[in-house]
N, C-alpha and C positions, 0 to 999 in steps of 0.2 A: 582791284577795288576792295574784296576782303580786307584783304592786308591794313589800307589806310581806313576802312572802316573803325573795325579793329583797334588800331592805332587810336584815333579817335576818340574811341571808347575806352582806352586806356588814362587819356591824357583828362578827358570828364571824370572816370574816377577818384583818379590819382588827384584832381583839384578838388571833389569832396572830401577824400580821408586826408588831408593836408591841414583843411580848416578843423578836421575833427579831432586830429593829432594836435594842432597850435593852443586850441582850447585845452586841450587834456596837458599838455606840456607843460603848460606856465603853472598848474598846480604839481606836478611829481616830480618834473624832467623829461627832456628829450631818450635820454638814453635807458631810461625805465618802462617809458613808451615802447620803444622798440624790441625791449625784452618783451612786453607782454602781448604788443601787437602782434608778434609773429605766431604764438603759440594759442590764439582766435584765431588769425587768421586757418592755421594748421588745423583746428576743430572741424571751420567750416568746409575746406575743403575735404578735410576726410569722409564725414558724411556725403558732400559732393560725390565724390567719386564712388561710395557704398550705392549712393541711389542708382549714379549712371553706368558706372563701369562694373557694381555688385563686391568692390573689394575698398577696403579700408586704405589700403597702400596700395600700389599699384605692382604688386610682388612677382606680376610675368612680366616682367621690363627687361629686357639682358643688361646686363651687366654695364655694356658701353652707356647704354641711355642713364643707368645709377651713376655712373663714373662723370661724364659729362654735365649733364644735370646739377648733380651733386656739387661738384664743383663751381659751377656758374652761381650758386644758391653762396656758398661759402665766399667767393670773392664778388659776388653781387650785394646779396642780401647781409652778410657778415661785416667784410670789411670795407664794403664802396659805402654800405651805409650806414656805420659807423663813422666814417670818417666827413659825411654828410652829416651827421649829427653835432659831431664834435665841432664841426666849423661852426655852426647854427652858434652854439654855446661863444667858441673865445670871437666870431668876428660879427656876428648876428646874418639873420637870416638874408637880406637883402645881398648882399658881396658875395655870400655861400650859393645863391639861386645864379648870380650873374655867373661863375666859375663853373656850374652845373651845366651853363648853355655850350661848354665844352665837349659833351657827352656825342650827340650826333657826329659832332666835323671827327674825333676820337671813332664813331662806331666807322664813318665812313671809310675811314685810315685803313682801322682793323680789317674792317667785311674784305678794303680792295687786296691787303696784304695777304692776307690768312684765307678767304674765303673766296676768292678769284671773284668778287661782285662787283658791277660796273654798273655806271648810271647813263643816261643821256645828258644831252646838256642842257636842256629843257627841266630836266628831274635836278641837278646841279642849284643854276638859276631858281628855282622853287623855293630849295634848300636854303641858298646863302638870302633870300627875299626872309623867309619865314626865322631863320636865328637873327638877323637885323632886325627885323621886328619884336621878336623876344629883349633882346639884347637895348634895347631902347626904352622898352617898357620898364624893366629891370634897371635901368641908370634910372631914369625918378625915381627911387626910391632913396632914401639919403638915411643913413643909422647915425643913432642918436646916442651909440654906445663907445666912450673911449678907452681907447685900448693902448698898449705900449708895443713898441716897432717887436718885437719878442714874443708877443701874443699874435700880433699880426700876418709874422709870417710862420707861424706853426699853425695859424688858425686858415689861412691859404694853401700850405701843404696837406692840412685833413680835406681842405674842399679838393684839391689836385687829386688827391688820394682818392678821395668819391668819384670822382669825374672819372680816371683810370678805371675803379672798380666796377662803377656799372657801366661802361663803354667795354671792358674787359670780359663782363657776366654775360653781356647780351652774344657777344662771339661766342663764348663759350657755350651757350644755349643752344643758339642756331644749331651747332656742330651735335649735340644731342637729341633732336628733333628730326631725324631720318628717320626713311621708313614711313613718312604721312604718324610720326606720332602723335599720339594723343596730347593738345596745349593740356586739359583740366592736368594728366597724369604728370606731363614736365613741372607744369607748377607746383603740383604735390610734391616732388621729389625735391624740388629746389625750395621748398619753405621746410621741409620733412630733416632736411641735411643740415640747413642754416639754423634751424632751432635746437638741433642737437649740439649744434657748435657753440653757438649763442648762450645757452644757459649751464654748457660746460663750463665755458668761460667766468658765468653768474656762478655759479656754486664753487667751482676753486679760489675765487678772488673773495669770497663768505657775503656777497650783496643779495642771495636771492629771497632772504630772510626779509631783508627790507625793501627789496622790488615787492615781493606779496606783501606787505604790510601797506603798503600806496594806493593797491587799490581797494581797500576796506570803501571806500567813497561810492557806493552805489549809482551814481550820477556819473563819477569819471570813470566807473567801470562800464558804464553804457557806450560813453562818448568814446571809450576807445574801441570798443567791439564794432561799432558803428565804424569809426575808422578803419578796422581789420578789416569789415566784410567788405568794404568799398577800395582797399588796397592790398594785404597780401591775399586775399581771397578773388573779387573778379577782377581787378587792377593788374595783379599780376598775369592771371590768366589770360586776360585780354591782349596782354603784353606779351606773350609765348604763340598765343595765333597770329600777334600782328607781323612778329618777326619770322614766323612759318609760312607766311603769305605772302608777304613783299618784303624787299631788300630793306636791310636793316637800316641804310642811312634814311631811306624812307618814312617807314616805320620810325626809327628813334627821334628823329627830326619832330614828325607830327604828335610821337607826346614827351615833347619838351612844353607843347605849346599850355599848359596850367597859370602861368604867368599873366598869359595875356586871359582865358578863361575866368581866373581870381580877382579880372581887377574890378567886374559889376560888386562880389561880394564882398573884397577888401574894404569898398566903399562905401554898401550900405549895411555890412555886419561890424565892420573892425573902423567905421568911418575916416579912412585913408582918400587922400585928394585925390583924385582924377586930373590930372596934367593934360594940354595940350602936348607934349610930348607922348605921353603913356597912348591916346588916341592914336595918333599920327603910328606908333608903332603896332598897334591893333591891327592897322587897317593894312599897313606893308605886311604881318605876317599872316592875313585870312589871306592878302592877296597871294603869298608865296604859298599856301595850304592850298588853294585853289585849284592852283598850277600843278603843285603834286596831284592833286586826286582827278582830274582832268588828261593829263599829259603821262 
C-alpha cells in the first residue's frame, strides 16, 4: 500500500508542476523550462538531503547506485523528457499526453523482461480499467494546431521517444534502488547527473546565455520554482519510493493518472469543457485505481 500511496503522490504532484510549467511555458518555452526546472529542482533537493541525510550529495553511495541512478536520470530526465517536450512543441500537448499513456503497458513489458516482475490478474484488470480511462479522457481533447504529415510524424517519434525513455528510466531506477536505498538520495543522483548533462548540452550548443536571460521575470521565475519543487524535487522522489515499494507497472500505471487529476482545473483555471466522455473516463479510471490499491 506504500508503494500506491506513493504512486499517488507522485501523480498529484506531477498534475501541479504541469499546470506551473504550461503557465511558465507559453511565455519562455517548454525546452527553457526544463533547463531551469531541473537545476531548482537540484537546489532543493540538495539542501533536502543536507538536513536529512547531513550531506549535499549523497557521496557514500557505491559506485553501482551512481552508475544506475545516473543513468536512469540521463535517459529519463535527459532524453525521455526532452523528447516529451519536443512533441508538446511540433504536435501540441493533447496527442503527446495520449502517446505518454504508453509509459505503464512499456514499464510493465520492461519490469516482466528485465526485472522477472509479475502481476496478478486482478492487478492486470486494474491496469488495463485505469489507461482506458486515461486514454478516453485524453481523446476529448482535440488540437487546434495544424501541422504537415512531416511535422507529424517527427513530432510522434519525440513522443515515442518520451514514452521509451521514461518507461526505460524507471527500469533503470528500480535496478539502483537495492539495498533498502535511500528514494530522497536516488533522486538526488538522478536530477545531480541529468542536470549536468542537460546544461552541458546548453553551453556547447551557446543557449545558456539566453535560457538565463528568460527568466529576468521575477513572476516566471516563482512560477517555475513552484513547478521544481512540486516535480523534480517531491514529484520525483515520490516517484523513486513508489517504484521501491511496489511493482513498477503498478506504480507507473497509478501516476499516469494527472490526466484525469487536471481535468477539475483544466476547467476552472484554463476554462476547457468537461465532456460526457472525459466523466465516463474519470470514473473507469478511479474504478481501475481502486482495484489496484485494494487487490
Amino acid at each position: 500500500m506504500a508503494g500506491q500511496l506513493a504512486a499517488l503522490a507522485t501523480a498529484l504532484l506531477w498534475s501541479g508542476t504541469s499546470v506551473f510549467f504550461t503557465l511558465s511555458a507559453r511565455h519562455i518555452g517548454s525546452i527553457t523550462v526544463n533547463r531551469i526546472r531541473l537545476l531548482i529542482g537540484l537546489l532543493f533537493l540538495s539542501l533536502a538531503h543536507l538536513v536529512i541525510q547531513g550531506q549535499l550529495l549523497p557521496i557514500s553511495a557505491g559506485l553501482s547506485h551512481w552508475f544506475w541512478l545516473g543513468l536512469s536520470g540521463i535517459i529519463g530526465l535527459v532524453l525521455g523528457d526532452s523528447g516529451l517536450f519536443q512533441a508538446f512543441v511540433l504536435i501540441g500537448p493533447h496527442l503527446s499526453m495520449l502517446i505518454m499513456t504508453l509509459v505503464p503497458i512499456l514499464s510493465v513489458l520492461f519490469a516482466w523482461i528485465f526485472l522477472a516482475e509479475t502481476l496478478s490478474l486482478v492487478n492486470i484488470i486494474g491496469i488495463i480499467l485505469t489507461m482506458s480511462g486515461i486514454i478516453l479522457v485524453v481523446l476529448t481533447k482535440r488540437s487546434s494546431i495544424q501541422i504537415s504529415k512531416k511535422q507529424f510524424l517527427i513530432g510522434v517519434l519525440c513522443g515515442l521517444g518520451g514514452a521509451l525513455g521514461q518507461a526505460t528510466g524507471l527500469i533503470i531506477a528500480k535496478k539502483g534502488l537495492y539495498d533498502n536505498f535511500s528514494g530522497l538520495s536516488a533522486t538526488l543522483i538522478r536530477v545531480f547527473i541529468a542536470s549536468i548533462v542537460i546544461w552541458f548540452i546548453t553551453l556547447i550548443t551557446g543557449k545558456a546565455k539566453t535560457t538565463i536571460k528568460k527568466i529576468a521575470d521575477k513572476k516566471i521565475f516563482l512560477i517555475i520554482s513552484a513547478g521544481a519543487f512540486c516535480g523534480p524535487f517531491l514529484g520525483i522522489w515520490m516517484s523513486m519510493n513508489a517504484i521501491k515499494w511496489a511493482p513498477i507497472g503498478i506504480a507507473s500505471t497509478i501516476m499516469a493518472l494527472p490526466p484525469i487529476i487536471l481535468l477539475p482545473v483544466s476547467h476552472y483555471l484554463f476554462k476547457e469543457k468537461v465532456t460526457l466522455q472525459s466523466v465516463f473516463g474519470t470514473i473507469i479510471a478511479v474504478i481501475g485505481t481502486v482495484i489496484i490499491f485494494l487487490w
